[in-house]
C-alpha positions as a LaTeX table, in Angstrom:
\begin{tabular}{lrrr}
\hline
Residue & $x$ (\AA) & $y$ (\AA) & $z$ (\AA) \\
\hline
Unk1 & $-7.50$ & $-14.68$ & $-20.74$ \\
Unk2 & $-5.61$ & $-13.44$ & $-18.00$ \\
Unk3 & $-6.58$ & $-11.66$ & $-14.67$ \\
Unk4 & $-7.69$ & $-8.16$ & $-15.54$ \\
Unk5 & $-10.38$ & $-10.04$ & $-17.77$ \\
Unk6 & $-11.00$ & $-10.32$ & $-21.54$ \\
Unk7 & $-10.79$ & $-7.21$ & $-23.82$ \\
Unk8 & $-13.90$ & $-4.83$ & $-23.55$ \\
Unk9 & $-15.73$ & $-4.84$ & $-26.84$ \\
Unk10 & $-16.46$ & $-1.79$ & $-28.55$ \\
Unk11 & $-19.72$ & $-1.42$ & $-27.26$ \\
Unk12 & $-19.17$ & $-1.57$ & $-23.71$ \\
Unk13 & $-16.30$ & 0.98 & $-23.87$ \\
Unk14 & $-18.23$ & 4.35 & $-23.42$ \\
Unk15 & $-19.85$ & 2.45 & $-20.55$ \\
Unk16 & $-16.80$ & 1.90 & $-19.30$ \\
Unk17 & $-15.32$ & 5.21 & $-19.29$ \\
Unk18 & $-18.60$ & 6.51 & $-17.45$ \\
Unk19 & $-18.35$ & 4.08 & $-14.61$ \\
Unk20 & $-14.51$ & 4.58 & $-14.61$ \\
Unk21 & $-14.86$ & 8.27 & $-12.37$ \\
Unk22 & $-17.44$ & 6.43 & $-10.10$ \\
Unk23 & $-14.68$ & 3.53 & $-9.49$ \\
Unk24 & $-11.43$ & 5.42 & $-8.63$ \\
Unk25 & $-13.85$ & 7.98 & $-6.64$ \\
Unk26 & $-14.78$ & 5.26 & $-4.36$ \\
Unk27 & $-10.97$ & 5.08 & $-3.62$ \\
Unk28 & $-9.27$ & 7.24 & $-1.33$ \\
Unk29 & $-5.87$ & 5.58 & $-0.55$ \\
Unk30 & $-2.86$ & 6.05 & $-2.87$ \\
Unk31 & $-1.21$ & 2.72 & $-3.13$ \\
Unk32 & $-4.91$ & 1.33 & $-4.02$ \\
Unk33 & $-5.93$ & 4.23 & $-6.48$ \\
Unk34 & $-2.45$ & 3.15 & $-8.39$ \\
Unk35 & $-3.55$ & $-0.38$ & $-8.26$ \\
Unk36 & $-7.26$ & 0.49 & $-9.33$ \\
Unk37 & $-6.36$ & 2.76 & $-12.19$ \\
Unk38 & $-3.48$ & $-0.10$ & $-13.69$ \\
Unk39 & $-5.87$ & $-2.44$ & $-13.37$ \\
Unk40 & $-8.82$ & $-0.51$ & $-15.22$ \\
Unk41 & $-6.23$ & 0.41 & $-17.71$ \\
Unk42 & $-5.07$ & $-3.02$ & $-18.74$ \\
Unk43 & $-9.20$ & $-4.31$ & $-18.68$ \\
Unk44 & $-9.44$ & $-1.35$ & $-20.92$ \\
Unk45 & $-7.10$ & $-2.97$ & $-23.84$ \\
Unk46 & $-6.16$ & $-6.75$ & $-22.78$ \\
Unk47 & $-3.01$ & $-5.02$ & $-21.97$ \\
Unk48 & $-0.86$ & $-7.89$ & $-20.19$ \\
Unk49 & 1.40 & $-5.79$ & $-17.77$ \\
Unk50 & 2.08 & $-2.32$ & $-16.60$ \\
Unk51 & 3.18 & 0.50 & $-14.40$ \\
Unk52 & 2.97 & 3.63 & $-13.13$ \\
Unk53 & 5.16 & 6.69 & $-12.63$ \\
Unk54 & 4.92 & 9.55 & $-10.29$ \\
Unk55 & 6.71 & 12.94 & $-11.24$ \\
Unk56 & 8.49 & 14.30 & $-8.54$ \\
Unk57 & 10.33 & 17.44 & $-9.34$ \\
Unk58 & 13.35 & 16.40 & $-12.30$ \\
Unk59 & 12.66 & 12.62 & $-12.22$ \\
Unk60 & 9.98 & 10.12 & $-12.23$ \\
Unk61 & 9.44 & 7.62 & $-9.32$ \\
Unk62 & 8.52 & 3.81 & $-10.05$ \\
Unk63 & 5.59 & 3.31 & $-7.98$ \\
Unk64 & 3.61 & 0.75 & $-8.77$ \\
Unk65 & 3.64 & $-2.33$ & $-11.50$ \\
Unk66 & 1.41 & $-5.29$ & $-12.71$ \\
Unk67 & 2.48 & $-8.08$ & $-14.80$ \\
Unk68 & 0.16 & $-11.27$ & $-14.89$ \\
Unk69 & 2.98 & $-13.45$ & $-16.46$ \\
Unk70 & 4.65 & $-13.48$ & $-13.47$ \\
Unk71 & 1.58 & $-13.03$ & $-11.00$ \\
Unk72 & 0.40 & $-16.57$ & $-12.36$ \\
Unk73 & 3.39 & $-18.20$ & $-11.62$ \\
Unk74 & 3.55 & $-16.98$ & $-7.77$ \\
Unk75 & 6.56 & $-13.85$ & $-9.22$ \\
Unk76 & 4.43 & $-10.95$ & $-8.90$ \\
Unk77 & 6.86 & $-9.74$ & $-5.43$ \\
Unk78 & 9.55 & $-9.73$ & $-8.22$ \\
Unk79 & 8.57 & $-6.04$ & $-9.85$ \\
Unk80 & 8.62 & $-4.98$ & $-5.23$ \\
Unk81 & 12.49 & $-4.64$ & $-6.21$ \\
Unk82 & 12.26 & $-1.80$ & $-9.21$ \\
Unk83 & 9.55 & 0.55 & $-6.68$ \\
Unk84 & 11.01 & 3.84 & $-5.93$ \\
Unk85 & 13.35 & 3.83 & $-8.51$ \\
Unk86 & 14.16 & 7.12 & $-9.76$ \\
Unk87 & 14.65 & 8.04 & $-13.39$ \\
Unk88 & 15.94 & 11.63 & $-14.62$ \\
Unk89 & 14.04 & 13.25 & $-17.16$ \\
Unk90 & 17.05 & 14.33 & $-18.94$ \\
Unk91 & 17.35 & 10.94 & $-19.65$ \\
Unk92 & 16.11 & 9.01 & $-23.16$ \\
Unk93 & 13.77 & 6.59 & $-21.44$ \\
Unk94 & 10.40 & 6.13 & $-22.60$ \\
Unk95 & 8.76 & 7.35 & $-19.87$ \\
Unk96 & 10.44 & 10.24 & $-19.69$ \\
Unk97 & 10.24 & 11.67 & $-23.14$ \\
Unk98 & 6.24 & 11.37 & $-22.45$ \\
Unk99 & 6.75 & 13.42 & $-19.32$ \\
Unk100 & 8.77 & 15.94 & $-20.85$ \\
Unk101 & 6.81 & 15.69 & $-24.53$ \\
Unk102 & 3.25 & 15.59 & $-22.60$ \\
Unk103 & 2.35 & 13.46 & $-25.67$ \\
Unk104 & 1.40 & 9.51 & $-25.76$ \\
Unk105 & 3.78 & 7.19 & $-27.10$ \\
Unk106 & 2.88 & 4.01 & $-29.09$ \\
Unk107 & 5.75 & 1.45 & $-29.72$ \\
Unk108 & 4.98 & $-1.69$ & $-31.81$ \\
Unk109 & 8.24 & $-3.47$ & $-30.98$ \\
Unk110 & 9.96 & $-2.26$ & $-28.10$ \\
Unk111 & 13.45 & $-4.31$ & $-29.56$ \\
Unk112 & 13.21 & $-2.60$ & $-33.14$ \\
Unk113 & 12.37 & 1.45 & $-32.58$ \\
Unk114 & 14.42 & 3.25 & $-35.25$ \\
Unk115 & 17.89 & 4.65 & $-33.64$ \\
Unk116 & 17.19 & 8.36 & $-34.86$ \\
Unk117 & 14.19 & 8.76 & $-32.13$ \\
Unk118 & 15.13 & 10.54 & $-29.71$ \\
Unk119 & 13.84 & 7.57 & $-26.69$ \\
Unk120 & 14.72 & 4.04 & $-26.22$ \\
Unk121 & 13.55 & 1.12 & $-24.42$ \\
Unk122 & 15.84 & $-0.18$ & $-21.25$ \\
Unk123 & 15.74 & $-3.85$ & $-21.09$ \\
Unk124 & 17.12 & $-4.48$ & $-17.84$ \\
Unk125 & 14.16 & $-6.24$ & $-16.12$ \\
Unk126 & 13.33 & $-8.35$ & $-19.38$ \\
Unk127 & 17.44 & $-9.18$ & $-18.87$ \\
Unk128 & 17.02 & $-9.84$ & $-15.12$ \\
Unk129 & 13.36 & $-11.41$ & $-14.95$ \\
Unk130 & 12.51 & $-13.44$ & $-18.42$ \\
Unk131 & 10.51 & $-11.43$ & $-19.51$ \\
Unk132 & 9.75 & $-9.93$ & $-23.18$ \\
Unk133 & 8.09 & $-7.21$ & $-23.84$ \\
Unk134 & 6.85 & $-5.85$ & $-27.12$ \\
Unk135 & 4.55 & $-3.43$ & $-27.12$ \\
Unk136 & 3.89 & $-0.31$ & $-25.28$ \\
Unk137 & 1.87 & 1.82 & $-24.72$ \\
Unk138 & 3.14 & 5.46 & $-22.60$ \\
Unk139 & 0.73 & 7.71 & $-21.92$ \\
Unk140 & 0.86 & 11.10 & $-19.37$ \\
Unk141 & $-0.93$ & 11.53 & $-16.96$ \\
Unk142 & $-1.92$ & 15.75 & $-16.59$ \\
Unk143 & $-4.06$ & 17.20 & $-14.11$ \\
Unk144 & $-6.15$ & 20.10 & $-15.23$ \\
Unk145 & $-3.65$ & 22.86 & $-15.50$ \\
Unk146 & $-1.97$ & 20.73 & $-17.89$ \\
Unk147 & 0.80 & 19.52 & $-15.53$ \\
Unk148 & 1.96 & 16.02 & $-16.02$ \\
Unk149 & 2.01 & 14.33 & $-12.42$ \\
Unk150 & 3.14 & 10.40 & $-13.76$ \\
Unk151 & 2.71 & 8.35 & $-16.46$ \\
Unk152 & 0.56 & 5.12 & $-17.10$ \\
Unk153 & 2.73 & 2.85 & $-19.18$ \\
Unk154 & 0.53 & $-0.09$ & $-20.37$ \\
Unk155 & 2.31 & $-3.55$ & $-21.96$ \\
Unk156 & 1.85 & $-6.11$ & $-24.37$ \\
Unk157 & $-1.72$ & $-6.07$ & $-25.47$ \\
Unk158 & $-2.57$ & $-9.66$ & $-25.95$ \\
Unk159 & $-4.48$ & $-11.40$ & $-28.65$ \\
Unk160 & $-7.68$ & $-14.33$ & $-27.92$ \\
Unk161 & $-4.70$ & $-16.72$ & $-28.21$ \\
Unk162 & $-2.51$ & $-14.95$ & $-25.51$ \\
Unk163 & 0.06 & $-13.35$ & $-28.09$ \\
Unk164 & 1.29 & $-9.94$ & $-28.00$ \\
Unk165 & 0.29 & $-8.09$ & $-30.37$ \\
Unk166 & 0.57 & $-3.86$ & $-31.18$ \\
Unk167 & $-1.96$ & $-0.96$ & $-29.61$ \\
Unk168 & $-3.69$ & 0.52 & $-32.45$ \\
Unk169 & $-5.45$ & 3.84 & $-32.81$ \\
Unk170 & $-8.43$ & 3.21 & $-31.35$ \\
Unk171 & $-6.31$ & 1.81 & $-28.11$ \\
Unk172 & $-4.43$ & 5.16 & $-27.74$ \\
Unk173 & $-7.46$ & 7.47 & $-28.09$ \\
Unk174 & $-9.29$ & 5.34 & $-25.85$ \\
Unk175 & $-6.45$ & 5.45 & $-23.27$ \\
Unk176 & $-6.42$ & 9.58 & $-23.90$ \\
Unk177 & $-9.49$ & 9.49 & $-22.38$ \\
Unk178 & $-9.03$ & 7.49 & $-19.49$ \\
Unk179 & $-5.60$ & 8.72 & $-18.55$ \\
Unk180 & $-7.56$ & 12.24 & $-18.25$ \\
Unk181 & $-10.08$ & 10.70 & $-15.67$ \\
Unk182 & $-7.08$ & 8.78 & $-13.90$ \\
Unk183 & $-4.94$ & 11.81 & $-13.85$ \\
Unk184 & $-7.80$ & 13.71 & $-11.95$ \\
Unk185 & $-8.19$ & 10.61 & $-9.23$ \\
Unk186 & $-4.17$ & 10.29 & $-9.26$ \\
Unk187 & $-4.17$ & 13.75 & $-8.03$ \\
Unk188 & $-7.10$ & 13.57 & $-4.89$ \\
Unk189 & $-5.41$ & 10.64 & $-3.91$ \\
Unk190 & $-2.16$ & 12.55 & $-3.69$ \\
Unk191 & $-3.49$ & 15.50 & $-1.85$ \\
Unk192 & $-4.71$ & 12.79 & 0.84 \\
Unk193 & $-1.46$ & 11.23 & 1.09 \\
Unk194 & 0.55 & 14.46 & 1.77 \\
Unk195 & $-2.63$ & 15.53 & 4.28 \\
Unk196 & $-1.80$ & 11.52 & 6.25 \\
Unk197 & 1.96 & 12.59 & 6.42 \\
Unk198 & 1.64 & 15.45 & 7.96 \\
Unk199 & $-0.56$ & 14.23 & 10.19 \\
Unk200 & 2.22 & 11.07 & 11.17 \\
Unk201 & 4.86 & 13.90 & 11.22 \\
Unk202 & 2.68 & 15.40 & 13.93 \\
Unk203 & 3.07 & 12.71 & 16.22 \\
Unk204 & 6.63 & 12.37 & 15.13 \\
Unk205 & 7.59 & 15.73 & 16.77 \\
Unk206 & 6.96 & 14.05 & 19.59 \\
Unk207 & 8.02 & 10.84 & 19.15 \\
Unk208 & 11.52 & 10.46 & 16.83 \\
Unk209 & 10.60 & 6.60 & 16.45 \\
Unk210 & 7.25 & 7.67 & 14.97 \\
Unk211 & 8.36 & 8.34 & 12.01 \\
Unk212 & 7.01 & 8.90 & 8.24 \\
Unk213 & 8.91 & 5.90 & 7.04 \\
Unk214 & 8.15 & 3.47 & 9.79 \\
Unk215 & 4.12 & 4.33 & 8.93 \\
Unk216 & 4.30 & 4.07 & 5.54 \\
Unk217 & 6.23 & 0.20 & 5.92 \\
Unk218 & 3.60 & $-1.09$ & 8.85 \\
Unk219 & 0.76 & 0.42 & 6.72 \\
Unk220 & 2.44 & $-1.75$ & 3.59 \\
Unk221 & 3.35 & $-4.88$ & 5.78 \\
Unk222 & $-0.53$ & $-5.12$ & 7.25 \\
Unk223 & $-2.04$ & $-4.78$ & 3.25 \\
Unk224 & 0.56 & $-7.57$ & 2.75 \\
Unk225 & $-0.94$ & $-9.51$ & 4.98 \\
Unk226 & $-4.91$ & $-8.78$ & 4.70 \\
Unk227 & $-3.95$ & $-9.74$ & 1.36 \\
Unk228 & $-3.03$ & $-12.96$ & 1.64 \\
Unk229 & $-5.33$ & $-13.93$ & 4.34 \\
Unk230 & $-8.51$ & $-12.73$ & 2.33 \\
Unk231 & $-6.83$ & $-14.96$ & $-0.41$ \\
Unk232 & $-7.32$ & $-18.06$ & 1.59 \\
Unk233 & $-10.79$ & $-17.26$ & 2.61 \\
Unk234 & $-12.26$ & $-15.36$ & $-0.50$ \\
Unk235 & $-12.36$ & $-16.43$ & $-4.14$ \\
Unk236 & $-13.72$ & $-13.01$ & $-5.27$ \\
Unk237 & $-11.83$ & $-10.43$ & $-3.62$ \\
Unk238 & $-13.70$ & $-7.53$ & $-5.23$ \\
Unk239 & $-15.07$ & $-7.00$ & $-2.01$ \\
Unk240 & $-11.81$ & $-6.89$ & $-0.44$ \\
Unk241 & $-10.92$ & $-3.67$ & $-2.27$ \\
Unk242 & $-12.16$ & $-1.53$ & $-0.30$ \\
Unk243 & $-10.99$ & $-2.78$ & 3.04 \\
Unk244 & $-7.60$ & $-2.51$ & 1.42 \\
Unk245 & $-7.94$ & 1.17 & 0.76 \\
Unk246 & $-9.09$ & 1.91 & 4.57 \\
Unk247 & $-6.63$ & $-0.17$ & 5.92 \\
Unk248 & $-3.54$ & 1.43 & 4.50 \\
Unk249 & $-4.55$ & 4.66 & 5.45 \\
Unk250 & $-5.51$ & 3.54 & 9.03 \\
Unk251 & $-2.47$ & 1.59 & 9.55 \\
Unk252 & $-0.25$ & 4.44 & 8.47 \\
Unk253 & $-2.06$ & 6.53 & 12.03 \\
Unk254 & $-1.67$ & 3.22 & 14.28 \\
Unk255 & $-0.09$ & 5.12 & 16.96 \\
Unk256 & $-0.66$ & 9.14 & 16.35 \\
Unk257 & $-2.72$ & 8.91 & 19.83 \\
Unk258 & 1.30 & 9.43 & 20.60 \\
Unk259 & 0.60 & 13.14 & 20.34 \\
Unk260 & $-0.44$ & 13.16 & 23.72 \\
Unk261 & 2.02 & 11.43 & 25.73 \\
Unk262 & 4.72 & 13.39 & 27.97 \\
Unk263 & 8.26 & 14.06 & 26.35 \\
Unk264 & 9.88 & 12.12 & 29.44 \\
Unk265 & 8.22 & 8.90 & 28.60 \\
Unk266 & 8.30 & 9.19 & 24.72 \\
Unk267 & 12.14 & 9.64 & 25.09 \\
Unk268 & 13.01 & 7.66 & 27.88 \\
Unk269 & 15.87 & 4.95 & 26.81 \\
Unk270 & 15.28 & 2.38 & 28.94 \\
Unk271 & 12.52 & 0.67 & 29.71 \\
Unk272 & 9.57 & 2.24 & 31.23 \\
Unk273 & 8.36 & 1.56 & 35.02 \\
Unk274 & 4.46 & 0.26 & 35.52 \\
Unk275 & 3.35 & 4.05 & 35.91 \\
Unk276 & 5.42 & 5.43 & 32.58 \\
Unk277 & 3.57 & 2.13 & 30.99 \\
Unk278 & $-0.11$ & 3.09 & 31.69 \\
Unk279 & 1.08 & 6.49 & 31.29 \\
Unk280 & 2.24 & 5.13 & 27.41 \\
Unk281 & $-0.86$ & 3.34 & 26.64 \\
Unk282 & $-3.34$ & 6.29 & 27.02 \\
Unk283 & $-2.17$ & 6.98 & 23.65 \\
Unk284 & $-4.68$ & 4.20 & 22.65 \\
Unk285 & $-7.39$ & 5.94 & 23.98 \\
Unk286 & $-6.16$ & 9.26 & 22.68 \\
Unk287 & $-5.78$ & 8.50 & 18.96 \\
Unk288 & $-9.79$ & 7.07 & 19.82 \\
Unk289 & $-10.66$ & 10.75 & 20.62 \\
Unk290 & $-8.78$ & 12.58 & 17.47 \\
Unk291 & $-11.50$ & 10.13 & 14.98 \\
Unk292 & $-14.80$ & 10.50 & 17.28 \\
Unk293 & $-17.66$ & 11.20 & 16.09 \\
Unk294 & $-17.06$ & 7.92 & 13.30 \\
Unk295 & $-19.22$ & 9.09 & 10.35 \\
Unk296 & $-17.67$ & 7.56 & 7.81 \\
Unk297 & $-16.22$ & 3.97 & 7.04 \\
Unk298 & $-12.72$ & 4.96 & 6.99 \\
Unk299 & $-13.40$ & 6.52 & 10.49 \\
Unk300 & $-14.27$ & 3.42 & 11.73 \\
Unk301 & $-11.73$ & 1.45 & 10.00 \\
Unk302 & $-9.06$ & 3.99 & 11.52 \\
Unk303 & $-10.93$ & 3.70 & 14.89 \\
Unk304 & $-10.61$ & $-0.44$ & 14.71 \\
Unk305 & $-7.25$ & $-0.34$ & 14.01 \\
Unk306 & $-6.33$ & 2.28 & 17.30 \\
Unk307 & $-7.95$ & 0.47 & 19.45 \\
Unk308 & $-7.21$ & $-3.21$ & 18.44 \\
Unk309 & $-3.10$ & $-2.99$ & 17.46 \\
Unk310 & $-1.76$ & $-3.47$ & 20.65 \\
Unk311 & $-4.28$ & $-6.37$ & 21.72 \\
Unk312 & $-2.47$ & $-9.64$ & 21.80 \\
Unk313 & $-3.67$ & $-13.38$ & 20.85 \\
Unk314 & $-3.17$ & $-14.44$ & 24.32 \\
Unk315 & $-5.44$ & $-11.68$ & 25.83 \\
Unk316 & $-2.80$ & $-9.73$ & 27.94 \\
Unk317 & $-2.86$ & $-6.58$ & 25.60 \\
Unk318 & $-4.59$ & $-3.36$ & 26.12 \\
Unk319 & $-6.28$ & $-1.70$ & 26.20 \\
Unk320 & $-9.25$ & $-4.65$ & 26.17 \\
Unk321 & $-12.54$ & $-4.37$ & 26.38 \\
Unk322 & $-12.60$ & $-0.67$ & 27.58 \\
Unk323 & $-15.46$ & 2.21 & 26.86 \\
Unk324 & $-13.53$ & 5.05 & 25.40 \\
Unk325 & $-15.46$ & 7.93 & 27.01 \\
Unk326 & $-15.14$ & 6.25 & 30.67 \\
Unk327 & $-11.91$ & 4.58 & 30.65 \\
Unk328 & $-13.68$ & 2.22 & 32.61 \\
Unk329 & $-14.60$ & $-1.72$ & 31.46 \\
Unk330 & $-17.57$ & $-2.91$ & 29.15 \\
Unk331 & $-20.71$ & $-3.96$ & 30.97 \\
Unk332 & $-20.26$ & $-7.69$ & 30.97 \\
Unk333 & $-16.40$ & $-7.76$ & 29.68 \\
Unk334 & $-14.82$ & $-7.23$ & 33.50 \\
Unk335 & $-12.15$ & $-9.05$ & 33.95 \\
Unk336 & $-11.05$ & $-10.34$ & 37.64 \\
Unk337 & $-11.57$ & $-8.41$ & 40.60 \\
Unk338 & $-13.81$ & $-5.68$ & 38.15 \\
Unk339 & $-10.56$ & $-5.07$ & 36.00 \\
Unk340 & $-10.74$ & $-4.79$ & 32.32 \\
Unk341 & $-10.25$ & $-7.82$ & 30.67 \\
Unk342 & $-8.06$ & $-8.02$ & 27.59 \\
Unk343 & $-9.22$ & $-9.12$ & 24.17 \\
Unk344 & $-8.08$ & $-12.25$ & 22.58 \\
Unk345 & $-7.96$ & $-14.66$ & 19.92 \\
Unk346 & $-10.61$ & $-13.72$ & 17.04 \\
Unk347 & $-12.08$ & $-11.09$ & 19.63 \\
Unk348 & $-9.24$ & $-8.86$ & 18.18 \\
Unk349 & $-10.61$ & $-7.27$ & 14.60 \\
Unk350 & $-8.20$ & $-8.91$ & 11.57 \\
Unk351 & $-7.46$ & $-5.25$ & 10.67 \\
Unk352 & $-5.79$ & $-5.12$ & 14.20 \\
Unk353 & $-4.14$ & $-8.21$ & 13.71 \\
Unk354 & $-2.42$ & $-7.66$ & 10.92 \\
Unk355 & $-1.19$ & $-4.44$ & 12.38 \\
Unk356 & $-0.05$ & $-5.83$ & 15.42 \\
Unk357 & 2.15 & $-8.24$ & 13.45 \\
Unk358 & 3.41 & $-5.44$ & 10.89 \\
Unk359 & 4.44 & $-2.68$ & 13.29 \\
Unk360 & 6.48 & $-5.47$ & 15.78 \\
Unk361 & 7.43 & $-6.60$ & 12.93 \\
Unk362 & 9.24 & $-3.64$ & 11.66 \\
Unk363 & 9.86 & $-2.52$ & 14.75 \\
Unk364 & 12.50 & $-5.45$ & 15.43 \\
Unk365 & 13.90 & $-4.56$ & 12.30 \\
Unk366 & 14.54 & $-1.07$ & 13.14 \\
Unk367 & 17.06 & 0.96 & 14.83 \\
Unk368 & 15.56 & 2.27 & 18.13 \\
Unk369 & 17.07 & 4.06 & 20.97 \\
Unk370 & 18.01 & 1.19 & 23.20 \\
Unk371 & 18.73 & $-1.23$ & 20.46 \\
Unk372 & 20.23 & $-2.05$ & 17.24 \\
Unk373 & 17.92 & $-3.39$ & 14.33 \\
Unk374 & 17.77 & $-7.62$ & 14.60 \\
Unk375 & 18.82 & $-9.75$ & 11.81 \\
Unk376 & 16.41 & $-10.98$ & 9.87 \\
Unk377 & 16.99 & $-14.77$ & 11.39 \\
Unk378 & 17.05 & $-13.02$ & 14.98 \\
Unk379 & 13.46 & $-11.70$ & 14.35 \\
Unk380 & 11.97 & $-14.02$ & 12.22 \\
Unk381 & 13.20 & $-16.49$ & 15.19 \\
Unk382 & 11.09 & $-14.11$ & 17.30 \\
Unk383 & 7.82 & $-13.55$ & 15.71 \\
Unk384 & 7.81 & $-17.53$ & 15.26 \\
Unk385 & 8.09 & $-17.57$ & 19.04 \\
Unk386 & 5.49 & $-14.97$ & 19.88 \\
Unk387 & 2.96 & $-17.33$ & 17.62 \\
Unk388 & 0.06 & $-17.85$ & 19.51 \\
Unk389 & 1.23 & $-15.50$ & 22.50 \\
Unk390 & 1.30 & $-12.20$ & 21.03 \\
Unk391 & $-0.01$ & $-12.62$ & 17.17 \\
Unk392 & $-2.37$ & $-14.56$ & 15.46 \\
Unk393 & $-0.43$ & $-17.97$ & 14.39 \\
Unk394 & $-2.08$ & $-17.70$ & 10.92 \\
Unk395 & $-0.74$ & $-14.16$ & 10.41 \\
Unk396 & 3.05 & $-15.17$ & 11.22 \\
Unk397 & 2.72 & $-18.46$ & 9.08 \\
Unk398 & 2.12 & $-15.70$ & 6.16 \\
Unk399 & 4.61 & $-13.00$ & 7.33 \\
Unk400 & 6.78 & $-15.91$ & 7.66 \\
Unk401 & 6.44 & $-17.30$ & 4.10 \\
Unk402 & 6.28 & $-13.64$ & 2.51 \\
Unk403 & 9.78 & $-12.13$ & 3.96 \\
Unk404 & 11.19 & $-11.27$ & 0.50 \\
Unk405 & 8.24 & $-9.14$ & $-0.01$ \\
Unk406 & 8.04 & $-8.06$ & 3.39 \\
Unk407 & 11.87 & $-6.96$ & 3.30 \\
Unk408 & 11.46 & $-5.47$ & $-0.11$ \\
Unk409 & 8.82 & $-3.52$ & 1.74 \\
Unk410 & 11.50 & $-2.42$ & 4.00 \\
Unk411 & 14.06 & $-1.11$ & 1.49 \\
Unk412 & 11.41 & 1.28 & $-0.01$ \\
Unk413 & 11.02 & 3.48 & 3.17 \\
Unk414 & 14.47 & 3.06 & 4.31 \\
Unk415 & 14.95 & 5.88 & 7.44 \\
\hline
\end{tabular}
């Protein structure tokens, strides 16, 4: 058996397919919906790995890959190195003579397909990882004008002793149907991405270090994390899932409250005087104001993470414990002398935790105005030191023992 669960028997599958829409509409977040949708996919056939594809103009992007072989063996960072990687359509891959074909494709043996077809199968990973795959199944992914947007490429369906064995008819028309819900989902989730980008882009008119790329790797490096702490604290992480879907998004707007800071502190290269600082973290409280009223749960997921990213372990962040309509402190949470007192420890939400630790993170490993980007030594060295001062000494311990990940992270929204 292996993660995604056993084969669903003919009788559950129109079941299935009903509750699929109701599952990938509870998702709003891209990187999730792509996980959610592979997932359901391989459940849907015993189906040991997979990926998806997203069409982008001539070529097809790599986003997003499962494969339990190496998942139970601690590997699964290993597929981190092939996201983002671009294939041309004019090419004879399989996944590309589906996009261009708009048909499904059903190979038995991905080692023996006949050399008069007019696709074959690229075995660099199998070369470079171990693996072997054998069958495949390729299916588009078309949104209602008949447009295909990506491909769902679904491998080695797996017999009740674990061996791979070929998709067969009733696999494919099965996966017809679900690739026409997924394709639907694929699409909303899109359309909210490219709405979230603009809205970083906003705040990166004003701020050149606020940029698209540096979002989308702090909103990666905090799932990362939430990951692997829910891992040591949950055995069924079902209920995780959706946390994971508001968190990416809300990571990605950390700091958009950076809309309404002056130009002359934004830009400044050197480091800013005690009045540019308090000046610089109103943008706390201004990102608050652009989510208010909350009526949803991403609202207040997005709202958590504002407010609690720039809290530190130690207590001396900001802005602590702070009502966001006065400015002034909480009844009961004054610090000395009537100031406001900062949050600390497990005061400090985990979704602003593992923020905190993802955007310094990256940010040492960046290029900024009035520095070069660290080493990776340099800042690990860092981060290790700021344990228990600035982050949460679990949340390094992980970053620290997940920096191939985290750096593979990195490389897929270089600037």
């Amino acid at each position: 058996m292996n993660s995604t669960g056993i084969r669903l028997f003919e009788s559950e599958k129109l079941n299935a397919l009903s509750n699929l829409a109701l599952t990938l509409n509870s998702v709003s977040d891209l990187d999730v919906m792509m996980e959610t949708i592979l997932t359901e996919a391989r459940r849907f056939v015993g189906a040991e790995a997979g990926s998806i594809y997203i069409k982008e103009e001539d070529k097809l992007i790599f986003a997003y890959s499962q494969n339990d072989f190496f998942a139970k063996d601690g590997r699964d960072e290993l597929s981190l190195n092939y996201k983002n990687k671009r294939i041309a359509l004019i090419g004879n891959s399989l996944a590309s003579y589906v996009a261009l074909a708009n048909l499904p494709l059903n190979i038995a043996d991905a080692y023996n397909i006949d050399l008069d077809k007019p696709y074959r199968f690229e075995p660099e990973f199998d070369r470079k990882s171990g693996y072997v795959t054998r069958s495949i199944l390729t299916m588009p992914l078309t949104n209602i004008r008949r447009e295909v947007i990506g491909i769902l490429q679904i491998i080695n369906r797996l017999d009740e002793k674990g061996r791979p064995r070929t998709f067969d008819r009733d696999d494919e028309q099965l996966m017809v149907l679900f690739s026409s819900t997924a394709a639907m989902a694929l699409e909303r989730a899109q359309l909210i991405r490219q709405m979230l980008l603009r809205s970083v882009k906003m705040a990166e008119l004003r701020d050149p270090l606020e940029t698209t790329f540096h979002a989308q790797r702090v909103a990666s490096l905090a799932i990362l994390l939430y990951k692997h702490w829910a891992a040591r604290r949950y055995s069924d992480l079902s209920g995780v899932k959706k946390n994971l879907d508001h968190l990416h998004i809300a990571a990605m707007l950390h700091d958009v409250g950076k809309v309404g800071v002056p130009d002359h502190i934004l830009n400044k290269p050197g480091r800013l005087n005690p009045e540019e600082r308090r000046e610089m973290e109103k943008h706390v409280l201004i990102g608050l104001k652009l989510f208010e009223p909350i009526t949803s749960d991403l609202d207040s997921m997005i709202y958590d993470v504002v407010v609690n990213h720039h809290e530190r372990w130690d207590g001396d962040g900001y802005p602590g414990w702070i009502d966001p309509a006065t400015g002034q402190p909480c009844p009961g949470r004054e610090g000395l002398n009537g100031r406001v007192r900062g949050k600390k420890g497990e005061e400090i939400s985990i979704f602003g935790r593992v923020t905190a630790v993802a955007d310094v993170f990256d940010a040492l490993s960046s290029k900024r105005v009035y520095k070069e980007a660290f080493d990776e030594d340099l800042v690990c060295q860092i981060m290790e030191q700021e344990s228990g001062h600035h982050f949460d000494p679990e949340l390094v311990d992980i970053l620290l023992n997940n920096i191939r990940p985290a750096r593979s992270i990195q490389e897929r929204f270089p600037e």
